[in-house]
N, C-alpha and C positions, 0 to 999 in steps of 0.2 A: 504494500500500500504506500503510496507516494504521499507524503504531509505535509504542508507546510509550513516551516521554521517561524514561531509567533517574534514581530520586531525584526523581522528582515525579510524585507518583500524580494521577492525574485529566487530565494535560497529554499530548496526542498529538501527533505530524507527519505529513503528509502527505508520502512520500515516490516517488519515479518507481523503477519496479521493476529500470526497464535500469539506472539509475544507482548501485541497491542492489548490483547484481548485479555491477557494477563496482569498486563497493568493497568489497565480498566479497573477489573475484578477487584484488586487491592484499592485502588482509591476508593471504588464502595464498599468495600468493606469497611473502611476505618470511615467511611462515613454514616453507616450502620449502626456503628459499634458508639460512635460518639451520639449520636442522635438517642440510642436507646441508653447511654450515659446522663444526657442534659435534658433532653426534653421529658423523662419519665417515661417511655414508649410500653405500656403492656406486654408480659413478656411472649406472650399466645404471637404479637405481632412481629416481634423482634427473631421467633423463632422460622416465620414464616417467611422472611424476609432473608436469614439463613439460609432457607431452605432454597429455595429464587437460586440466591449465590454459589450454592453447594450444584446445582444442576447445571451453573454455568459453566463451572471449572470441571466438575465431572463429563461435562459435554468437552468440552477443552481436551483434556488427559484422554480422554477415548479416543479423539479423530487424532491427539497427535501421536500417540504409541499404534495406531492404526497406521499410522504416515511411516511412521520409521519400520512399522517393521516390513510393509509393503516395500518400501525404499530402500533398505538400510542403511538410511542416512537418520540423525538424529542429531537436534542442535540442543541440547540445555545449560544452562548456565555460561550461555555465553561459548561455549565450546561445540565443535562439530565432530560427530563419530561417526565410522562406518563399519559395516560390516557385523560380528559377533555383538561388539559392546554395544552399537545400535540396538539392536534385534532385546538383547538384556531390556537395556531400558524401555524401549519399547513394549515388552511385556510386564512392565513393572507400571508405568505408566496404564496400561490396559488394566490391569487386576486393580490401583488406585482408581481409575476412573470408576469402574464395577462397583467397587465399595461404597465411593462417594453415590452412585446412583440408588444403590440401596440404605443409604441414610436417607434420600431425599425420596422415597417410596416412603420410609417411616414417618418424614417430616410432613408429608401430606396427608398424612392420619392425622395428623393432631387436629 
């Protein structure tokens, strides 16, 4: 995804969309977490609102250990792997994703 650079017109970044998507995720989260801090949020709401979040990042972790092991290529932290340790992560990434989906089956009970 092409973005661009706030306070400097003409200058763009090329950014990775999982990666966007993951710092999305954490801005709201801490803006979640401060909201049900200050404003006194119900926690039925706060949980549900968890719950939102845990589907995004489990949607996340599924398609990218789906990518890597399809590929095997995998970039996390900033580093890119191929091959074995790909395909690893990748299935580690897939079984977090699985997990995360089934908190957020449980979170939709409440």
């Amino acid at each position: 995804m092409l973005i661009r650079m706030v306070g400097r017109p003409g200058l763009s970044r090329l950014r990775n969309v999982i990666a966007l998507v993951g710092s999305i995720y954490g801005f709201v989260t801490v803006l979640l977490v401060l909201s049900f801090a200050v404003f006194e949020m119900e926690p039925r709401t706060f949980a549900k609102g968890v719950t939102i979040l845990m589907f995004i990042i489990g949607s996340l972790l599924l398609v990218d250990g789906a990518l890597s092991l399809k590929t095997a290529i995998d970039r996390t932290f900033q580093k890119t792997r191929h091959g074995f340790r790909a395909h690893v992560l990748g299935t580690g990434k897939e079984l977090a994703g699985t997990m995360t989906m089934t908190l957020v089956v449980m979170g939709l009970h409440l």
